[in-house]
C-alpha positions in Angstrom: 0.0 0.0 0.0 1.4 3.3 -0.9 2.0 6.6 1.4 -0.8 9.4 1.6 2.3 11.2 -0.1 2.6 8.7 -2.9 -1.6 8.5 -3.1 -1.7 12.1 -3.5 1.5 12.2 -6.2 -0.1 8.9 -8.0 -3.6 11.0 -7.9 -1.9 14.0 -9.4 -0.1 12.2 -12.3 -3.1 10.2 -12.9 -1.7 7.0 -12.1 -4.7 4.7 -13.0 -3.2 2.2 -10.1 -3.6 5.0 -7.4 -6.9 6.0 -7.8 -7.5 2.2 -8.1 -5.9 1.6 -4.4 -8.5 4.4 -3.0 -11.3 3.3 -4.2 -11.0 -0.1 -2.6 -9.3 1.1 0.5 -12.0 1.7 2.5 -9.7 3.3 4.9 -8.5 5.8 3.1 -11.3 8.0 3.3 -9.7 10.1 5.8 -6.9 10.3 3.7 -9.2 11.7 1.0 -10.6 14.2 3.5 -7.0 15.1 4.8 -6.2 15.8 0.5 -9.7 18.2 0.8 -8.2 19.7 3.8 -4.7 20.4 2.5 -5.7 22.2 -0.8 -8.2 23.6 0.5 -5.3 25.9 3.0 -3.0 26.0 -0.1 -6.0 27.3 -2.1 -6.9 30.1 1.0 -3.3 30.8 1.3 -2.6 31.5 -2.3 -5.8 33.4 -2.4 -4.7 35.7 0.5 -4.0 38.8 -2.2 -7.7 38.2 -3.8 -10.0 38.6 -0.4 -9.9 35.3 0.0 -12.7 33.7 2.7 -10.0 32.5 5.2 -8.7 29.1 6.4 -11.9 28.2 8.1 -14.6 29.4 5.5 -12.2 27.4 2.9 -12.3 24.4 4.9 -16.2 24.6 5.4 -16.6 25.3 1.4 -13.7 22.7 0.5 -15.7 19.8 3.0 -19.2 20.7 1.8 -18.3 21.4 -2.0 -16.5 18.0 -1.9 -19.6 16.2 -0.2 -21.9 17.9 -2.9 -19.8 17.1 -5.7 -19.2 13.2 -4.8 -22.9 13.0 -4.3 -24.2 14.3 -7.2 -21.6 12.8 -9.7 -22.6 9.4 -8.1 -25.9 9.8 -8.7 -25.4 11.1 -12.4 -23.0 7.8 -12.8 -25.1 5.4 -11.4 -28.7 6.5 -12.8 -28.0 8.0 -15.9 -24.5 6.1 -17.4 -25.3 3.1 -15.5 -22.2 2.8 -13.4 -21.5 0.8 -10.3 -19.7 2.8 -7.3 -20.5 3.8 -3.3 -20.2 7.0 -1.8 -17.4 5.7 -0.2 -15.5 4.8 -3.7 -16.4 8.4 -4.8 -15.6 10.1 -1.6 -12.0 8.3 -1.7 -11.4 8.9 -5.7 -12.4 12.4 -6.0 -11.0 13.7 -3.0 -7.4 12.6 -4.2 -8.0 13.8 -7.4 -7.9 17.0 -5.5 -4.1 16.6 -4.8 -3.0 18.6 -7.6 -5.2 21.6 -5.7 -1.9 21.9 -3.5 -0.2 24.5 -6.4 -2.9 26.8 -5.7 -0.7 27.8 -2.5 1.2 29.4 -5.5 -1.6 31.9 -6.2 0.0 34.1 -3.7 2.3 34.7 -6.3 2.1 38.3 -8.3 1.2 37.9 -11.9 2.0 33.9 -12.1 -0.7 32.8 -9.5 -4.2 33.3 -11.3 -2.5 31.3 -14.1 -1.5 28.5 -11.6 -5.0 28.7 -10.1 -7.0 28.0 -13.3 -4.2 25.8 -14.3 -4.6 23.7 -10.7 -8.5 24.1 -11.6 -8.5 22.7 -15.2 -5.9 19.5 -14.3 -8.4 19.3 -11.2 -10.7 18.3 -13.6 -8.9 16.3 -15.7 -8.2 13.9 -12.3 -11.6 13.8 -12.0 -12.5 12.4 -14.5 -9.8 9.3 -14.3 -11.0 9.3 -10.4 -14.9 8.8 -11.7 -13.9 6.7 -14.3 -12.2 4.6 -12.1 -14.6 4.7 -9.5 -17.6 4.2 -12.1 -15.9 1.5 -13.7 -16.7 2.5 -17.2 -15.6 4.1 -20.5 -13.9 8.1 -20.3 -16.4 9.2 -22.4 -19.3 8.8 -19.9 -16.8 9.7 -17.4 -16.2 13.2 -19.3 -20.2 13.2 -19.2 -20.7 12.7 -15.5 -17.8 15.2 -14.6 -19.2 17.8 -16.8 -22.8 17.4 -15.5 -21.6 16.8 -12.1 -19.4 19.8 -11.8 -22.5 21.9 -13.3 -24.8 20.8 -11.0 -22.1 21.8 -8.4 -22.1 25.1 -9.8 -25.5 25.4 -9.9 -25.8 24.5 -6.4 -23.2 26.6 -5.4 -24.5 29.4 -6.9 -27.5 29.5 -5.1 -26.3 28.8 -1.7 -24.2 31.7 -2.4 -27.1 33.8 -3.2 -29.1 32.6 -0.3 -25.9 33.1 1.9 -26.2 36.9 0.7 -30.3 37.5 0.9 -29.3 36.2 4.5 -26.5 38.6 5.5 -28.7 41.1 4.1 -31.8 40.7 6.2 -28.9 40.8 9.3 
């Protein structure tokens, strides 16, 4: 069994074996968590020059956005491409497919760091959709279909927690 280190490093280069090892290992869900955890104070520390939300408010977003995301791209893969995963398998796969999320510490950077950031964003993506794959156990292109919908839905529901979050500070 290999390292959190070498999970996360496996996760990041897309190491089909890696995300493999998660999704079986039911004990490496906390290692998953601990992946959500790490970018997510990379991501508020290389956001520090942009108003970022803070350690804790990244945490909170990071835990719930991964929740929400794992959730919804399971249901999208099991109901409409017909794959076969748990919660737990999706939990474990997409939260080290997060690992690459740890360059967005370099955000903090002037000039350079919104290009890291999307760039961390984008190949965030990219090991998602080997993690669902994976996961899913089926073909990339419903795999590229269920990240797509799955990070829209995301969006979506993002979006309007956001807005309720701000019709809410307003009536304070």
């Amino acid at each position: 069994m290999a390292s959190f280190s070498e999970r996360m490093i496996g996760a990041a280069t897309l190491n089909v074996p890696t995300y493999e090892e998660v999704e079986h290992d039911t004990t490496a869900t906390g290692q998953a968590a601990g992946v959500v955890a790490l970018v997510a104070v990379a991501g508020a520390i290389g956001s520090i020059g942009a108003g970022g939300a803070g350690v804790v408010g990244a945490l909170i977003s990071a835990f719930v956005g991964w929740l929400i995301w794992s959730a919804v791209t399971l249901v999208i893969g099991t109901k409409v491409f017909d794959g076969t995963a748990d919660m737990g398998e999706m939990l474990r796969t997409l939260g080290f497919a997060q690992s690459v999320g740890v360059l967005r510490v370099l955000g903090i950077v002037p000039v350079l760091g919104w290009l890291v950031q999307l760039a961390a964003g984008i190949w965030m993506l990219v090991c998602g959709v080997v993690a669902v794959r994976q996961a899913l156990d089926f073909t990339t292109g419903k795999a590229i279909g269920t990240v797509l919908l799955g990070w829209l839905c995301y969006v979506v529901i993002g979006a309007l927690m956001a807005g309720l979050a701000g019709a809410f500070h307003l009536l304070w």
